[in-house]
N, C-alpha and C positions, 0 to 999 in steps of 0.2 A: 504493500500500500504506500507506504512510503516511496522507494522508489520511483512507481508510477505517478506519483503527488510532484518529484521532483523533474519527471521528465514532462511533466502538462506544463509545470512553471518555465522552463527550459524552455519549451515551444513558446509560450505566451509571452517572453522575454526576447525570442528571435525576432517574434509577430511587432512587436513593441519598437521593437531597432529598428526594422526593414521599413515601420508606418513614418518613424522619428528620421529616419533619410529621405524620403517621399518627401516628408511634411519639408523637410528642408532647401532640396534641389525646388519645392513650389515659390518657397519665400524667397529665396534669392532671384528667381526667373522674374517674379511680381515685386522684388524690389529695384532689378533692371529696368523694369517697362515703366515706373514708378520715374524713375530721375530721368526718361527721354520725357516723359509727362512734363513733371515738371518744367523740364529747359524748355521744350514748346511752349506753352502757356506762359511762359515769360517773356517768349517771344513776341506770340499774340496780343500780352498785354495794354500796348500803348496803344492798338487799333480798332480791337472788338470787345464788347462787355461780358463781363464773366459771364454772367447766365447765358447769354447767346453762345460762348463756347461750349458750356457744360451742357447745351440742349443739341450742339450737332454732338458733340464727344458722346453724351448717355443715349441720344437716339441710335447712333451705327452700335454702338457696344452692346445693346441690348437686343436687335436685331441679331446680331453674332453669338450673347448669350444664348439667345431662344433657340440658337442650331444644337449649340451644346446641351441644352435641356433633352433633346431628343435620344440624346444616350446615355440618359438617366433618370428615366421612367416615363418622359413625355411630360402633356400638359398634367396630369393629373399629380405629379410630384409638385405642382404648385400649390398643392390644399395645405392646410397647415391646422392645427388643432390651435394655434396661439398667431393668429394674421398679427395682433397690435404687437406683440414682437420684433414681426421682420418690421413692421415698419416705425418704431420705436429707435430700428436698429439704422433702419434707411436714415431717419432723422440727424442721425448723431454722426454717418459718415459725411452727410451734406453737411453737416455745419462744421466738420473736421475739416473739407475740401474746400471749400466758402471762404473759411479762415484763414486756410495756409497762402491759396491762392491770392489773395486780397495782401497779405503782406510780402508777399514773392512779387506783387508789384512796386513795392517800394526797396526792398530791403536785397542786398546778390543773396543770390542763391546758394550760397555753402550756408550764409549767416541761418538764411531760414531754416534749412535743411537740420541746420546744428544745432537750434533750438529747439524743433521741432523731436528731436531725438530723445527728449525727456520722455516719449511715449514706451517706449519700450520697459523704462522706469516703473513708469505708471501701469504696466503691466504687471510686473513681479509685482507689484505693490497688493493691486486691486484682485489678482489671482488668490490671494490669503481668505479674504472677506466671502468672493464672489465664487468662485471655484473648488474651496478647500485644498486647493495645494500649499504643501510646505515648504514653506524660504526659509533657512536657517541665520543664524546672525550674521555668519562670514556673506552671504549672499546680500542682506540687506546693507551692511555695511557700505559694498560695493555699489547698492544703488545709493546712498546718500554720500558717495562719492560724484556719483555723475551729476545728482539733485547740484550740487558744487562744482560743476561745472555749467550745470545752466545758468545759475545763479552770475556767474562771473562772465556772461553773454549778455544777461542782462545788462551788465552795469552799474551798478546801483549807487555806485559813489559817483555819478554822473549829475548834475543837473538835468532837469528840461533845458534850459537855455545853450549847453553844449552838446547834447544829443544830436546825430542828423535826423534822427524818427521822432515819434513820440513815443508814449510810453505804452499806451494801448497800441501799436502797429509792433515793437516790440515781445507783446504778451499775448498777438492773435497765434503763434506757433504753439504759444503754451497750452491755448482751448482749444488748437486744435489735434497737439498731442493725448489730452486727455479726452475729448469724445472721442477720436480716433482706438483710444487704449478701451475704452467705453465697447466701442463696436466689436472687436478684435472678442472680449473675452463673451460679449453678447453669440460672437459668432461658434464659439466652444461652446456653450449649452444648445443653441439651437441645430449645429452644427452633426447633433448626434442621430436625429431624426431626418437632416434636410439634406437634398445633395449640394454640390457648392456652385452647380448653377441654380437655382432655387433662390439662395441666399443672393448672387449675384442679381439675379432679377430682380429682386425686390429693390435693392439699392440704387440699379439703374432706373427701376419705374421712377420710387422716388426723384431722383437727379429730373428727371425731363419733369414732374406736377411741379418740383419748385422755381425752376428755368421759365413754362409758361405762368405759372404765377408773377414771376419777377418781367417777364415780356409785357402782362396786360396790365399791371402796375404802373412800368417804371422804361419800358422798350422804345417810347420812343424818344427818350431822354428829356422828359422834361424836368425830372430832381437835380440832374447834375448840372446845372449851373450854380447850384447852390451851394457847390463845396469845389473847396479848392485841393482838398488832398487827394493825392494822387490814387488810394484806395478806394476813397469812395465814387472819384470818376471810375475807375475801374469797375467797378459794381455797377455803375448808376448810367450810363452814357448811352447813347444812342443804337437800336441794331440796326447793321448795312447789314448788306450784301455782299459775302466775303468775293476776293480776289481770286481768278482763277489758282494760281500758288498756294494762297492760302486756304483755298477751299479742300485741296488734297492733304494738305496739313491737318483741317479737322476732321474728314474722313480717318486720317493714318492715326488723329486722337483716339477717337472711336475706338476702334482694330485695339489700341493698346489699352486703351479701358476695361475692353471686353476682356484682355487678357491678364488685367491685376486685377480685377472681382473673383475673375475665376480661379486663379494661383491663389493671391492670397486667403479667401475661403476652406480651399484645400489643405492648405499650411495650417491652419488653425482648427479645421477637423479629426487631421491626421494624428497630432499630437498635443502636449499640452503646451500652452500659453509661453510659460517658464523657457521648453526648449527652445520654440521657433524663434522667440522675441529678439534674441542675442544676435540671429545673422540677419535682422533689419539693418547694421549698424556697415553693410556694406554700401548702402546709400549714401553715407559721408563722403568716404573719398571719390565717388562719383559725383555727387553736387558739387566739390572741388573740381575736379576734371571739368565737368560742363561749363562752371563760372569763370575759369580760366579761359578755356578754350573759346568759349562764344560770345562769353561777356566781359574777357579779358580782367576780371575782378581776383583779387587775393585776400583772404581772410584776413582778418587785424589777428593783433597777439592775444585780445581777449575771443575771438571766435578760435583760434588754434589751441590755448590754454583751456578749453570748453570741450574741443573736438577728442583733443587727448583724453581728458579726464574719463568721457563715458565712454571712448576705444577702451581705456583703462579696464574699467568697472563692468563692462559687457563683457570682454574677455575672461575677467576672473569668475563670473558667473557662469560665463559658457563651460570652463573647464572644470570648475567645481560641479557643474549638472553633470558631464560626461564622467569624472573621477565615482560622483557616486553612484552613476547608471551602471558601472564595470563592476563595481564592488557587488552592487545588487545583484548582477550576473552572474557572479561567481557561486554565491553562495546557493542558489537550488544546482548547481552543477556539482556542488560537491556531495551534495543529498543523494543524488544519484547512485555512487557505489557505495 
C-alpha cells in the first residue's frame, strides 16, 4: 500500500512539473506578445485615442479567440455557473490596460514597464489570502525587496514642482499592476472549470462594451479640449480613420491580443500563481530593448536601481519555489523502495 501510495504521488509530481513547464513556455510566449503590444501603442499614441485602438485590437483578437474556442468545447464552453465573475474579471483587466496605457503615453517605456512590475508582487502577496498558497518569510522578504524598488521609481523625495509627470500619471502603473494581479489570480479559480479561451473571450467582449461606450461618450472628441495633459488627450481625443500603415498595425494589434488572453490564461491554469509570476519579469529587459531601440530613451538610475531590485527579488523567489519543488520530489521517490 505504501508503495503504491508513493508511486501515484510520483506520477502526480511528474503531472505537476510537465503542467509547471507548459504553464511557463505560455507566460513567457504572452509576455513577448505583451512588450511588441506595448511599443505599438506607444506608437499609436500621439495619433488615435485609446479606446479606438483597444476597439480595432479587442474586435480582431476576439474574432481569432472564437476560432480557438472551437477546440475547446465550442460555443457551449461559454456557459459559466458564475457569468458576474468573468466579467468582474473582464473589468479589472480593462482598467489594468486603460491604466498602463494612459501612462505609457507620457512616461518611456522601460519606466512604465518597471513600475508596473510591482504586479507580480502583488501576486505572491494576494495568493496567501485569495488562493491558500504558502509564501514563506524568505519569499516574502524578497517581495518587500522589490515593494523597495518600486518605491524608489516613484520618487518620493521629489517634489511636484521637479517631477517631469505628476504624481497620479506616476501611480497609474501601480493600479494597474494591482487589478492586473486582481485578474491573474481571478483567473486561477475560475481557470479550473473554464478553458483559457472562454476566459479570453470574456475579456475581449469586455475590451470592445467599454471602447463603444467610451466612442458614444467621448468619440468625437469633444472632452479633450478640456485638458491639456497629454493622458487624458490620449483617452479623450477625436476617432479618425486610421492610415492605410496604420490600419495593419491595429489589425497585427489584434493577432497579438488574441494571443496574450490566450497564453497568459493558460499560464495561470496550468499552474499556481506563485510559479508562473517570476518569468513575467522577462518583460523588463524587453521594455529596455524596445525604449532604446524605437524611442531611443534610457532608464535614469532611479528606474535601473528599481529594475535591479525586483530582477533581484523574483529570482530568489523563482529559485526558492524550484529548491522546494525538488525536495518535494524527492521524498515520495524515496517511499517507493
Amino acid at each position: 500500500m505504501d508503495s503504491r501510495n508513493g508511486i501515484d504521488e510520483g506520477a502526480d509530481m511528474t503531472n505537476a512539473s510537465n503542467s509547471a513547464g507548459r504553464a511557463i513556455a505560455f507566460v513567457l510566449f504572452g509576455v513577448l506578445c505583451i512588450s511588441c503590444n506595448d511599443m505599438l501603442i506607444k506608437q499609436l499614441s500621439s495619433g488615435y485615442p485609446l479606446h479606438q485602438i483597444v476597439f480595432f485590437r479587442s474586435i480582431v483578437a476576439l474574432m481569432i479567440t472564437l476560432v480557438f474556442l472551437q477546440f475547446e468545447g465550442g460555443f457551449p464552453a461559454l456557459r459559466t455557473e458564475r457569468p458576474w465573475l468573468h466579467v468582474l474579471r473582464g473589468v479589472l483587466i480593462v482598467i489594468s490596460n486603460m491604466t498602463f496605457f494612459l501612462a505609457l503615453a507620457v512616461l518611456p517605456l522601460a519606466d512604465v514597464t518597471a513600475i508596473f512590475f510591482v504586479a507580480p508582487l502583488f501576486i505572491t502577496l494576494l495568493s496567501i489570502p485569495l488562493l491558500g498558497e504558502k509564501v514563506g518569510p524568505l519569499r516574502l522578504g524578497a517581495v518587500f525587496i522589490g515593494f523597495i524598488g518600486v518605491v524608489i521609481m516613484q520618487r518620493p523625495w521629489e517634489g511636484s514642482d521637479t517631477l517631469s509627470v505628476s504624481r497620479i500619471v506616476l501611480l497609474l502603473p501601480v493600479l494597474a499592476a494591482f487589478t492586473y494581479a486582481m485578474n491573474q489570480l481571478m483567473t486561477r479559480k475560475l481557470g479550473v472549470k473554464a478553458p483559457a479561451s472562454t476566459l479570453a473571450i470574456y475579456i475581449q467582449g469586455t475590451f470592445v462594451v467599454v471602447s463603444i461606450a467610451f466612442f458614444l461618450i467621448a468619440g468625437d472628441g469633444r472632452f479633450a479640449d478640456q485638458f491639456t495633459n497629454p493622458s487624458m488627450e490620449f483617452l479623450l481625443r477625436a476617432w479618425v480613420w486610421p492610415a492605410q500603415g496604420d490600419l495593419l498595425v491595429l489589425i497585427g494589434l489584434g493577432v497579438n491580443g488574441a494571443l496574450i488572453g490566450y497564453s497568459l490564461s493558460q499560464a495561470y491554469r496550468l499552474a499556481d500563481a506563485a510559479t508562473v509570476a517570476p518569468f513575467e519579469y522577462i518583460g523588463l529587459p524587453l521594455a529596455v530593448f524596445w525604449g532604446l531601440v524605437i524611442f531611443g530613451d534610457l532608464p535614469t538610475w532611479e528606474v535601473w536601481t528599481g529594475i535591479t531590485l525586483i530582477l533581484a527579488s523574483g529570482l530568489f523567489v523563482f529559485f526558492r519555489e524550484q529548491a522546494k519543488a525538488k525536495r518535494t520530489i524527492k521524498r515520495p521517490v524515496a517511499r517507493r523502495h
